[in-house]
C-alpha positions as CSV (number, residue, x, y, z in Angstrom):
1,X,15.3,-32.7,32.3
2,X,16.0,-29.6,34.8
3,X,13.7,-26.9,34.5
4,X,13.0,-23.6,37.1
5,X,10.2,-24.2,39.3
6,X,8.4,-21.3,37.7
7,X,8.1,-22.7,34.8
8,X,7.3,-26.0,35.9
9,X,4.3,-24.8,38.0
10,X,3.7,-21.8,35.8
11,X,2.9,-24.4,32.5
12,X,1.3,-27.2,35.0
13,X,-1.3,-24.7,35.6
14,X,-1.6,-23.4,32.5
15,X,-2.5,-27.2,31.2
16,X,-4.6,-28.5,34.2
17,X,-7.8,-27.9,34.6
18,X,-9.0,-25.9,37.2
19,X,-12.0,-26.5,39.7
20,X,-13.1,-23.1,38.4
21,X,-14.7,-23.6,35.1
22,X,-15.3,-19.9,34.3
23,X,-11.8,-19.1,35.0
24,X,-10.9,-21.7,32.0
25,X,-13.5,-20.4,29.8
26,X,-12.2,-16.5,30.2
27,X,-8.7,-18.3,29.9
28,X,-9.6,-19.9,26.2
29,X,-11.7,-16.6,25.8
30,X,-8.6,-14.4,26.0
31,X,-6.1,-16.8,23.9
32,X,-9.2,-16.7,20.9
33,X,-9.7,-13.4,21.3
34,X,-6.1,-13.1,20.9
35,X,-5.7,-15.1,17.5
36,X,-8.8,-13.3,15.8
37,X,-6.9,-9.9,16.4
38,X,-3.6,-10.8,15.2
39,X,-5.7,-12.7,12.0
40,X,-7.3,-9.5,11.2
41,X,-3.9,-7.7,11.5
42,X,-2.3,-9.6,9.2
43,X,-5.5,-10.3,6.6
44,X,-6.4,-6.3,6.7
45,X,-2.9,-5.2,6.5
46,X,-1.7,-7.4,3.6
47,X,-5.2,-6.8,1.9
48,X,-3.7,-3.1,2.3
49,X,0.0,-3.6,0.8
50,X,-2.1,-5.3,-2.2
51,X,-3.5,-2.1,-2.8
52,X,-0.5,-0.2,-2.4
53,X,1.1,-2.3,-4.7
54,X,-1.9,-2.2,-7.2
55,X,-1.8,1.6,-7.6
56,X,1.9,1.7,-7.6
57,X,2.0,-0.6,-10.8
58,X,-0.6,1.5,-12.3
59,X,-0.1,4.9,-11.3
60,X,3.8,5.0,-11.6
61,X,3.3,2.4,-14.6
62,X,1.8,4.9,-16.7
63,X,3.5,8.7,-14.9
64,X,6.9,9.4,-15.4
65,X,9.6,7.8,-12.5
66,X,11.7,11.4,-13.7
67,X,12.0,13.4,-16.8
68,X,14.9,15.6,-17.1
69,X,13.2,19.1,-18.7
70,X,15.2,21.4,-20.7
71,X,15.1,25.2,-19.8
72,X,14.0,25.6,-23.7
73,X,13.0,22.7,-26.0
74,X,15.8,20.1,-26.7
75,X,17.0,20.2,-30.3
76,X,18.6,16.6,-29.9
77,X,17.4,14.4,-27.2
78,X,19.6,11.3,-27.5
79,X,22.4,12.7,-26.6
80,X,20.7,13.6,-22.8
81,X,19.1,9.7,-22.9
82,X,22.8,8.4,-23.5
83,X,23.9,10.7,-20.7
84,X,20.8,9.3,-18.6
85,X,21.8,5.8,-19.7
86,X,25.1,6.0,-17.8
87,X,23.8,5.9,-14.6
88,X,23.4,2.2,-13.3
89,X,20.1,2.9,-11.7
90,X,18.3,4.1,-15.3
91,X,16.5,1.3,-17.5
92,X,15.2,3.3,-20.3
93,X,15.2,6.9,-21.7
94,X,12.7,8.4,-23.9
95,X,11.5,11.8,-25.4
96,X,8.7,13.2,-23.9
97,X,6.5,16.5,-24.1
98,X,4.1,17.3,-21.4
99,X,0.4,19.6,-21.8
100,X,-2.2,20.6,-19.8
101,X,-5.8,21.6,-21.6
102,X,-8.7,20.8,-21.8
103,X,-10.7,18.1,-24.1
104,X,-14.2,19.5,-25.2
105,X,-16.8,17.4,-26.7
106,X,-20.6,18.1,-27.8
107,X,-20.4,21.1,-25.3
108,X,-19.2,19.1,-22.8
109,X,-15.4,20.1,-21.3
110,X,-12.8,18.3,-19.1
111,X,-9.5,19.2,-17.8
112,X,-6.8,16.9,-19.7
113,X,-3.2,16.4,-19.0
114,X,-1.5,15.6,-22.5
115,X,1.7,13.6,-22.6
116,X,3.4,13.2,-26.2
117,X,5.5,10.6,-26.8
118,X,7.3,8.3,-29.3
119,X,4.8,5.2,-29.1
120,X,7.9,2.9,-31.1
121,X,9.6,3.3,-27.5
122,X,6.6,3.9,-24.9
123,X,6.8,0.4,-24.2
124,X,10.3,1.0,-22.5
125,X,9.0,3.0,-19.9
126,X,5.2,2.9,-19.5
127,X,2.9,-0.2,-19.3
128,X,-0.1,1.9,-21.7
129,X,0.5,-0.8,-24.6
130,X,-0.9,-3.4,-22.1
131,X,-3.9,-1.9,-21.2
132,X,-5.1,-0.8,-24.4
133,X,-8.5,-1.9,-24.6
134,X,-9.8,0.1,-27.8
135,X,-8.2,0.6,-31.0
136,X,-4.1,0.8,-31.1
137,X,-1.1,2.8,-29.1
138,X,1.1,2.5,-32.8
139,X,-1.8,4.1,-34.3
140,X,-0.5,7.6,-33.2
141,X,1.1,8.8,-36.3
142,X,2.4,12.0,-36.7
143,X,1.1,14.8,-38.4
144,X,-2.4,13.0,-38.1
145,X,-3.1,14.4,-34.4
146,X,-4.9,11.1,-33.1
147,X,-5.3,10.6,-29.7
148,X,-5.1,8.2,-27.0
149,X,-7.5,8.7,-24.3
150,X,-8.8,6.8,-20.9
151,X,-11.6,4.3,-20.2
152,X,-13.4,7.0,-17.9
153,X,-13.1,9.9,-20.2
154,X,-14.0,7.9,-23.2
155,X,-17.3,6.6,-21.2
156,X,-17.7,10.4,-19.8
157,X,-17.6,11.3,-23.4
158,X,-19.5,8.7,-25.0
159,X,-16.7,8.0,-27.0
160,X,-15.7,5.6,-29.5
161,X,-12.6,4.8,-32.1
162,X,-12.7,7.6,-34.9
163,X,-14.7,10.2,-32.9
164,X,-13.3,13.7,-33.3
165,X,-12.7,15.8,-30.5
166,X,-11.3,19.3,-29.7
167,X,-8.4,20.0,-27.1
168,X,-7.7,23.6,-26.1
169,X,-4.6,24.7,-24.7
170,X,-3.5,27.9,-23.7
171,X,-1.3,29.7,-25.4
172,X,1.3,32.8,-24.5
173,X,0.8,35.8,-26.9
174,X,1.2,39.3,-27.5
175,X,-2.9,40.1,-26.9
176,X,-3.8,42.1,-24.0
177,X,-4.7,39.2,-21.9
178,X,-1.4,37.5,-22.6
179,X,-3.1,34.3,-23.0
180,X,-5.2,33.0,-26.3
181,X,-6.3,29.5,-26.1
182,X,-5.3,27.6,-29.1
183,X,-7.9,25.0,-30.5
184,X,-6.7,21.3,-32.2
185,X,-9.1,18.6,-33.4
186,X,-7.8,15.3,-32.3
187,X,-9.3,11.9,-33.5
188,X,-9.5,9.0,-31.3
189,X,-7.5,6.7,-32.4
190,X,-7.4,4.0,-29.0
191,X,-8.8,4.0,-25.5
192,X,-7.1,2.7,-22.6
193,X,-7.7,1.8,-18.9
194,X,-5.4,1.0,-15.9
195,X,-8.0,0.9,-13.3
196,X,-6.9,4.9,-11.5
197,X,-7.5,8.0,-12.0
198,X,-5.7,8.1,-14.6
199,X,-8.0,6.8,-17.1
200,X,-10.0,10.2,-16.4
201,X,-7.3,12.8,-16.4
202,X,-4.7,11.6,-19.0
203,X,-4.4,11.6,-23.1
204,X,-1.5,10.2,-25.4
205,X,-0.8,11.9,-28.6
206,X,2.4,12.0,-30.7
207,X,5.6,13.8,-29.4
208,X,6.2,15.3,-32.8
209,X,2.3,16.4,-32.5
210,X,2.7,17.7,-29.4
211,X,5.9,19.9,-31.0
212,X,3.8,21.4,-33.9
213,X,1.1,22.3,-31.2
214,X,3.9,24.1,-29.3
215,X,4.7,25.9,-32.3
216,X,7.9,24.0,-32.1
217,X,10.4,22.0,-34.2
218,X,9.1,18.4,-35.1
219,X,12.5,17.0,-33.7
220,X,12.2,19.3,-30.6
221,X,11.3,17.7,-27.4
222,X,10.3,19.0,-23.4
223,X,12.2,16.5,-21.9
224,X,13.5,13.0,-21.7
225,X,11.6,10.2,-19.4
226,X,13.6,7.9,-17.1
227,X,12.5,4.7,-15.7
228,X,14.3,3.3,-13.2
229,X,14.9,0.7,-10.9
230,X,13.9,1.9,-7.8
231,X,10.8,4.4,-7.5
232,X,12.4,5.9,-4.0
233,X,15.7,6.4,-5.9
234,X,14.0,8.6,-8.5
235,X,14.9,12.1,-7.2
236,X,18.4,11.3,-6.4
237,X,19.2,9.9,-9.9
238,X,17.2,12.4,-11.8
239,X,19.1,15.8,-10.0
240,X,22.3,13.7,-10.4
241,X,22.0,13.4,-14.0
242,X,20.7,17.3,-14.4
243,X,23.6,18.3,-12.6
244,X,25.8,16.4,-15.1
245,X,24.5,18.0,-17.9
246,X,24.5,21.9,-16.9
247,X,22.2,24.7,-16.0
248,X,20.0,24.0,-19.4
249,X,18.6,20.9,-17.3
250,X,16.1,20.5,-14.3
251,X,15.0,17.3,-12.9
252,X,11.3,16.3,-11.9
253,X,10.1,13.2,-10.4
254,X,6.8,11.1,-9.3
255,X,7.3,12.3,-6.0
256,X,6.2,16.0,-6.8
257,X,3.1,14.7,-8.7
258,X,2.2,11.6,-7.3
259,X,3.8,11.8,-3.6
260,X,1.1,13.1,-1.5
261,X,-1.2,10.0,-3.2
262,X,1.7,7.6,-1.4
263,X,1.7,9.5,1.5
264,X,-1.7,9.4,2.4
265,X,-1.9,5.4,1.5
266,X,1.3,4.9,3.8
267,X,-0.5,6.8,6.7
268,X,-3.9,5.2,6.0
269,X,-1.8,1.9,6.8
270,X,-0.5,3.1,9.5
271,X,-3.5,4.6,11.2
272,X,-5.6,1.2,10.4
273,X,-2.9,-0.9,12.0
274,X,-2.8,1.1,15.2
275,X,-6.4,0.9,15.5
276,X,-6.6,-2.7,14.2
277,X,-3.8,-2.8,17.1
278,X,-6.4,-2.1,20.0
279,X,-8.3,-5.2,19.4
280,X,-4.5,-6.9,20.0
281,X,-4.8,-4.7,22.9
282,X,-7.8,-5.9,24.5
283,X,-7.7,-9.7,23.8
284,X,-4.0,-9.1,25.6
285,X,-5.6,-7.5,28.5
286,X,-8.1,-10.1,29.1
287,X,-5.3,-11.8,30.4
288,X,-4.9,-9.3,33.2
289,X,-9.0,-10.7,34.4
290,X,-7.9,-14.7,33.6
291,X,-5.0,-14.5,35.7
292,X,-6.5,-12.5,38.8
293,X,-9.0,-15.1,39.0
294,X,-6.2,-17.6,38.6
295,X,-4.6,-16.0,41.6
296,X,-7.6,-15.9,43.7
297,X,-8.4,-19.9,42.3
298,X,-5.3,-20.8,44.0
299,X,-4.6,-19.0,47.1
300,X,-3.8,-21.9,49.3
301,X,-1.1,-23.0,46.4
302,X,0.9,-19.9,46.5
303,X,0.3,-20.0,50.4
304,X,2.0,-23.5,50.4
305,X,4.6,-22.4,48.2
306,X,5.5,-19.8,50.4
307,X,5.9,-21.7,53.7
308,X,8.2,-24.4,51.5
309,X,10.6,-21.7,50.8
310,X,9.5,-20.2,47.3
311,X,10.1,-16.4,47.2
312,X,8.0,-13.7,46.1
313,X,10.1,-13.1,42.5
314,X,9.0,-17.2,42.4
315,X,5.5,-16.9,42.5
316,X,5.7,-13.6,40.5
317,X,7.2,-15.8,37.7
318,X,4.7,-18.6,38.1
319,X,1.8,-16.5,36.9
320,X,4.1,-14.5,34.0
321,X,4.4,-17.7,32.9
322,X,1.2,-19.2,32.8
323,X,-0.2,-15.7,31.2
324,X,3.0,-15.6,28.5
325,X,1.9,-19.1,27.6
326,X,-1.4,-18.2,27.0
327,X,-0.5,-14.9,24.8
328,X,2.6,-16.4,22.8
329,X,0.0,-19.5,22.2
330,X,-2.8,-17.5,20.9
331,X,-0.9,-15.2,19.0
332,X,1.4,-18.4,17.3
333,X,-2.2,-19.6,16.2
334,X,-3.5,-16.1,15.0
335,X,0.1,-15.7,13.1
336,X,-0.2,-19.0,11.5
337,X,-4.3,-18.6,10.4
338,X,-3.3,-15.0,9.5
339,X,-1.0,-15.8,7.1
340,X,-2.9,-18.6,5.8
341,X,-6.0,-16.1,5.3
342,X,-3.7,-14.0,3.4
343,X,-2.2,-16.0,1.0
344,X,-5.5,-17.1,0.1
345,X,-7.7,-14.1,0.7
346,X,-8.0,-13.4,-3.1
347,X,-9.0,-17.2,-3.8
348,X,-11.7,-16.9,-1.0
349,X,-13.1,-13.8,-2.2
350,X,-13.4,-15.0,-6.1
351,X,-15.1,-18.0,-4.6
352,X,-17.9,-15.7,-2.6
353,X,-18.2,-14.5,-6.0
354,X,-19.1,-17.5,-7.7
355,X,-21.0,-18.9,-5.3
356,X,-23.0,-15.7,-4.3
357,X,-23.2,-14.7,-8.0
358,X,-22.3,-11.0,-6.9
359,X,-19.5,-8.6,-7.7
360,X,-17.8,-7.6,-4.5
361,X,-15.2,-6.0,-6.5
362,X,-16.9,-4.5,-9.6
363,X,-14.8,-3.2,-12.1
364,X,-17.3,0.0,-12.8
365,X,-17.6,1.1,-9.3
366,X,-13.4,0.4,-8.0
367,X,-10.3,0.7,-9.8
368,X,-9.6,-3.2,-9.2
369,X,-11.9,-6.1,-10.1
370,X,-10.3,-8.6,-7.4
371,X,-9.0,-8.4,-3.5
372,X,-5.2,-7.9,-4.1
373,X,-3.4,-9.2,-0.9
374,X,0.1,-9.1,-0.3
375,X,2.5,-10.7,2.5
376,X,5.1,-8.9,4.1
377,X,7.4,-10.7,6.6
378,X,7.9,-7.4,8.1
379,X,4.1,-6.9,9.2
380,X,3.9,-10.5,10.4
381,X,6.9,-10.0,12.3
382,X,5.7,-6.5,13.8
383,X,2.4,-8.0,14.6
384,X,3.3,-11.0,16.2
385,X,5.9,-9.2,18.4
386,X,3.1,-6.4,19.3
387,X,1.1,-9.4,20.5
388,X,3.5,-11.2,22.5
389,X,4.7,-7.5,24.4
390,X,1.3,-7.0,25.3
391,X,0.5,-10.7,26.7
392,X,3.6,-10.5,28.7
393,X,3.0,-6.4,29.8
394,X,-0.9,-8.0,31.0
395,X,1.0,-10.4,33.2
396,X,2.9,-8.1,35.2
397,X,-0.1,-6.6,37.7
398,X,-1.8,-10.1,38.1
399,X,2.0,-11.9,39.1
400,X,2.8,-8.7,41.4
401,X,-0.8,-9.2,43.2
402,X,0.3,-13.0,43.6
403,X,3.4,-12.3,45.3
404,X,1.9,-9.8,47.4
405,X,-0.8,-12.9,48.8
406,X,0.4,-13.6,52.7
407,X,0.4,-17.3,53.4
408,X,-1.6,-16.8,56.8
409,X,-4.7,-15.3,54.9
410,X,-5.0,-17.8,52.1
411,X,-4.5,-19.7,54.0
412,X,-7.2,-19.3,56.5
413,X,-9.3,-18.3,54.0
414,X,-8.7,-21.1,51.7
């Protein structure tokens, strides 16, 4: 079979060995070095999307994907959900009222963001029900003011099923400081915990609750809540249906509550993979010492191949080659371990677990009790291609230096 002299030589040398042990054991060191930096690339950056995925499910599981809020309370809100419903990109439509407060306890206060809603439809468009872990979310009746709060604030609290207590909201008036706060007894009637930040800063109560508290109608209603099928999609979807139904109607959406959270984890990955990408960087550039040595190894070679009629872009190629082979190699075998680590990353951890006896992960000190890891093709792709631009950039100055060798030196030096 025909191949270019290049690559003949250029893969001959990369597989024979060479007189010059040290130059073959800088040679493996550079192709190792290479794998262990694209396996931690991959590992650490799926280890990351886990994560991201995590607080996505919990976080936008549990906030509203867009509500659309009425200028004044809305007498009748299924006639705005069937509206919603019309858009293809909408899954569910539910009422909701929305309060901020604070929960006071034994002395003790915290800042509380109350959401009311309708808990025979919650399920529809929250995943609350599932992460129940005291009492019931159906046990919010109305007219009874219970309360459903998070794991944090309920341990903050000391709180248990059937403890009273008090949330104060403010409240517009005619007084000279414009504001009164306005004081309601709630009784816990479940506790719940997503693993965020959530479980500190947000209560459930009744929709029709939340009306009397407003000094409203017990049909009336803040807004409506939208899920829908794609998070990113939110803001269009939401101002398109507003616009449809008049200037009565706004639209809000995760990304003016929760965007700046998702912002800072997609920099964060970012920022870890371009320094994660310096250790690509260097195992690359090894490559630049292996194959000056290389060069210097075999002088009176290139000065042979010279006098037989091989040309300067010739040798150049020879030693791109030989240093391509060595970075596409290592990165192939860092690609393929990375991904392997990955998909298994969560197993391997629970197994340290078990075996040490040790929480890595405890449930009381982070907002997940496992390693979440998850694979993108994407990453792998970007990572693998980062590793083989940088092997074949490290070739360049090391091939230029062998075309530059004069056949009479080498030669006499050889």
């Amino acid at each position: 079979m025909f191949r270019p002299l290049s690559i003949f030589i250029g893969t001959r040398y990369t597989r024979a060995k060479r007189r010059n042990r040290f130059v073959s054991f800088i040679s493996m060191t550079s192709m190792i070095g290479l794998a262990l930096g694209v396996l931690a690339m991959i590992v650490v950056l799926s280890v990351m999307n886990g994560f991201q995925r995590e607080m996505s499910s919990r976080i936008l599981g549990m906030v509203p994907h867009a509500t659309i809020v009425g200028v004044k309370p809305i007498d009748d809100w299924q006639p705005v959900a069937a509206a919603a419903m019309k858009n293809p990109e909408v899954t569910a439509a539910v009422p909701f009222t929305e309060m901020e407060g604070m929960l006071s306890y034994k002395g003790a206060m915290q800042p509380i963001q109350i959401s009311g809603i309708d808990p025979a439809q919650e399920g529809k468009v929250s995943i609350v029900a599932q992460h129940i872990v005291q009492g019931r979310l159906d046990a919010l009746k109305p007219g009874e003011f219970g309360v459903v709060i998070g794991e944090i604030t309920a341990r903050r609290f000391r709180l248990n099923v059937g403890d009273k207590l008090t949330l104060i909201v403010p409240e517009i008036s005619s007084a000279p400081g414009g504001i009164t706060p306005r004081m309601q007894r709630l009784n816990v009637v479940g506790v719940f915990k997503v693993g965020a930040e959530l479980d500190g800063s947000m209560g459930l109560i009744h929709v029709a609750d939340a009306a009397e508290m407003q000094h409203w109608q017990p049909n009336q209603v803040q807004s409506v809540r939208l899920a829908v099928k794609d998070l990113y999609a939110a803001p269009k979807v939401a101002s398109d249906i507003a616009a449809s139904l008049g200037a009565d109607f706004k639209a809000d959406d995760w990304t003016h509550t929760q965007g700046s959270l998702f912002s800072a984890m997609k920099m964060e990955k970012t920022m870890i993979g371009l320094l994660l990408l310096m250790i690509v960087a260097v195992a690359a550039f090894n490559i630049i010492a292996t194959l000056i040595m290389v060069v210097n190894d075999k002088g009176a070679d290139i000065a042979i191949l010279r006098t037989i009629g091989a040309t300067p872009r010739q040798i150049m190629a020879i030693f791109m080659v030989q240093g391509t082979v060595i970075g596409i190699v290592g990165t192939l075998i860092g690609g393929v371990l990375g991904v392997i680590a990955a998909l298994n990353v969560s197993a391997l951890v629970g197994w340290l677990e078990r075996v040490s006896g040790q929480h890595i992960f405890s449930s009381d000190v982070y907002f997940v009790s496992n390693l979440p890891s998850e694979l993108q093709g994407g990453d792998v792709a970007l990572i693998c291609t980062a590793g083989f631009v940088l092997s074949f950039l490290a070739t360049l100055y090391p091939a230029w230096r062998a075309a530059k060798v004069e056949p009479a030196t080498a030669l006499r030096y050889s």
